[in-house]
N, C-alpha and C positions, 0 to 999 in steps of 0.2 A: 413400499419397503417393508420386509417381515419384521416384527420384532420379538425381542424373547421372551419366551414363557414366560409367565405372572403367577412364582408359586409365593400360596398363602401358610405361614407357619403356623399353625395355632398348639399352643402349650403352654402353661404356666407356669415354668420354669422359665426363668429371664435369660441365666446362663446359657441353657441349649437354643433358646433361641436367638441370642445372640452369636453363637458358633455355628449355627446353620445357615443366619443370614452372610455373613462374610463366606462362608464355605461355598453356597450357593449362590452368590455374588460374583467371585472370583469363578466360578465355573458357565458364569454369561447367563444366568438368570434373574428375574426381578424379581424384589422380594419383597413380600411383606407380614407384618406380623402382629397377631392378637395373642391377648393372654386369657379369652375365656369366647363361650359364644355370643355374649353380646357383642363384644369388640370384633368377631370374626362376621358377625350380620353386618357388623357398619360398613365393612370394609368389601363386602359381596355386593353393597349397596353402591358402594364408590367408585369400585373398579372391576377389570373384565379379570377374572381370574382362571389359569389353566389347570389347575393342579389345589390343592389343597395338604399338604403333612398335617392330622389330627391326633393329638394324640387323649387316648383312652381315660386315666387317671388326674382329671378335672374336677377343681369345685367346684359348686352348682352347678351343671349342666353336663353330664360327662360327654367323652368323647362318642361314645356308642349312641346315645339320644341325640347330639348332633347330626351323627354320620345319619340317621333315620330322617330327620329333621330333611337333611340337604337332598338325599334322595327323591322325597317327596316333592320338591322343587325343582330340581334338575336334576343334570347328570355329569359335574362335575367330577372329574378322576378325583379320586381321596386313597391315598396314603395311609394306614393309621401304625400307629405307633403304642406297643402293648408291653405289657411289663413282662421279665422272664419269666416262662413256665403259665404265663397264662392265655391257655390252647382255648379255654371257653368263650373267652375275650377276642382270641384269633377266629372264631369259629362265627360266632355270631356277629362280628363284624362285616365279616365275606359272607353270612346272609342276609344282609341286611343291607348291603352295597358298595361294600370298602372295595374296590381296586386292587391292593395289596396291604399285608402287613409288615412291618418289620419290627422284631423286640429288643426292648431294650437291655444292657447297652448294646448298641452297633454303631458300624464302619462308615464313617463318611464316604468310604468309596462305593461300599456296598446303597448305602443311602442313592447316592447320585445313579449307579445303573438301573435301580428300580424305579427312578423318577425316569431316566431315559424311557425304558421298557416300557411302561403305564403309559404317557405322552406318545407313544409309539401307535402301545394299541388302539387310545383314544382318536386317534390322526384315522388309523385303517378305518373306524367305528362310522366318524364321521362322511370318509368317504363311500359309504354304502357296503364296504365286504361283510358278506353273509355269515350271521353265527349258525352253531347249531340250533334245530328248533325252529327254522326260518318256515314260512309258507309251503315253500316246497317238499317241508318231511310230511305235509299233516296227512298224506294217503297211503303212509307205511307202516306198517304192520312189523317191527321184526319179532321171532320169537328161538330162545333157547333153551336148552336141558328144562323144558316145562315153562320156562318165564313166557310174557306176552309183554311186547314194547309199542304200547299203541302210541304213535305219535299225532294223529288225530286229537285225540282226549288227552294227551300228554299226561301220558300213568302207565308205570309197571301191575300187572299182575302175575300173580307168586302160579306154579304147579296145581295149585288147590283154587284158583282163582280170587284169591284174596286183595282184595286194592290196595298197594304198597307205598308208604307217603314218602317221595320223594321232595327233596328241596330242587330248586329250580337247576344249581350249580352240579346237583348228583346225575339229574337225571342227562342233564348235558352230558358228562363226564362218562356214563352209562352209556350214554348215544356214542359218543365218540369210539369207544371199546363194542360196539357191537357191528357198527358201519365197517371197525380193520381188524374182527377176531384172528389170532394166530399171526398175530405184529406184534414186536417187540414197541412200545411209545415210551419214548421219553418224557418225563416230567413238562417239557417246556412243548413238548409236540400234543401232550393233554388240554394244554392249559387255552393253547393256539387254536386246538379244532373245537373245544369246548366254548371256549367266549367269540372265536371268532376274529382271534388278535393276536399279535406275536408277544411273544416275551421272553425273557430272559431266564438260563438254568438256574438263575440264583433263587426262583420263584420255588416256595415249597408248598404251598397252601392246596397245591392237588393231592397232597399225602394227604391232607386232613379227610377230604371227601371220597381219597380212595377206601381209607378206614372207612368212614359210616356207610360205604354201600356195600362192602363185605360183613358186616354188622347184621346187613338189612336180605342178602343174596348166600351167605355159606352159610353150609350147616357149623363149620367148623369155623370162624374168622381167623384164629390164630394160626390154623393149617388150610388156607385157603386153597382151592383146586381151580375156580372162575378164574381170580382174578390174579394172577401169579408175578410176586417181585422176580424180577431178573437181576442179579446185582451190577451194579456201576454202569446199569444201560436204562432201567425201566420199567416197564409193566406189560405183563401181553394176557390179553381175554382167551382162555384157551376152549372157548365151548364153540360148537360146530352152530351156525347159526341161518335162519332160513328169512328171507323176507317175502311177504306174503303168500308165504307157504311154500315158496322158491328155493333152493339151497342159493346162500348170498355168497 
């Protein structure tokens, strides 16, 4: 017989975690909850946990050293939970291994479909679906307007052949915009061919990495010509792109 996911709340606020365990209670999940990382170790020790909500703003041990911490030892989904306006916090989170973020405050409803979403993608992960970056890219070459996408060595270089440091999440995202140039993708179809998992439009954190690779690829970021927003649908890679030496 299945039973329900086993999400851990960790936060040190009593309040909110008290109104997420009822919240997520009533929504048919089991719950349970620490108020720091010692109490969220005992309790990884006690029991099988699906999901993890961490949130960021922690005494002694913050959330970000945690989420590093857990990564190193598995690969439970984590959740993390970041204060308004703090993108650097969202940023190094999701490189470092966060699943998603959400800032505070927010929506219990919006809460519950990112936990759907994440348990979604975890479920695909588990069942073998291939992300991007699998075995099968490492004999492709793509290259455009001068870039080289070696997926072998997993690294951009620039026109001038300079080695371009991508983060693991960029150059996924990169991959995915070079595999369907002159496609409109949506947000949630980035996110899906990048990790390799479905998820929900309410997911924003491919904005973040769509910025640092326009950072890293336009001469102009603010007037980008690559990487082009579409409004109310998306992004489309508008460069003619060739793989191994092929028109793709």
């Amino acid at each position: 017989m299945q039973t329900s996911p086993h999400i851990l709340v960790v936060d040190d606020d009593a309040e909110l975690r008290a109104l997420l365990s009822r919240f997520l209670t009533s929504r048919g999940f089991q719950v349970s909850l620490a108020q720091d990382g010692a109490a969220m170790t005992q309790m990884l020790d006690a029991a099988r946990i699906d999901l993890i909500i961490l949130d960021i703003m922690m005494p002694g041990e913050d959330g970000l050293a945690l989420c590093r911490r857990l990564r190193v030892n598995g690969t439970i989904p984590i959740i993390m939970l970041t204060a308004m306006g703090g993108e650097t916090d969202r940023v190094v989170g999701l490189e470092i291994g966060a699943d998603d973020y959400l800032p505070k405050p927010f929506s219990l409803r919006e809460l519950f479909a990112r936990i759907r979403a994440v348990l979604r993608r975890a479920s695909m992960s588990a069942a073998g679906m291939p992300a991007a970056g699998s075995p099968s890219d490492s004999r492709r070459i793509f290259q455009f307007d001068g870039w080289r996408l070696d997926m072998a060595r997993r690294e951009l270089r620039s026109p001038v052949n300079a080695l371009v440091d991508l983060r693991a999440a960029e150059f996924n995202v990169l991959l995915a915009f070079v595999e369907r140039p002159q496609r409109v993708l949506t947000r949630d179809q980035l996110l899906d061919l990048a990790r390799g998992r479905t998820v929900v439009a309410l997911d924003r954190s491919i904005d973040l990495y769509i910025s640092r690779l326009r950072r890293r690829l336009e001469p102009d970021p603010k007037e980008p010509t690559l990487i082009k927003t579409v409004r109310s649908e998306g992004y489309i890679f508008t460069a003619d792109v060739t793989l191994n030496g092929a028109p793709w």
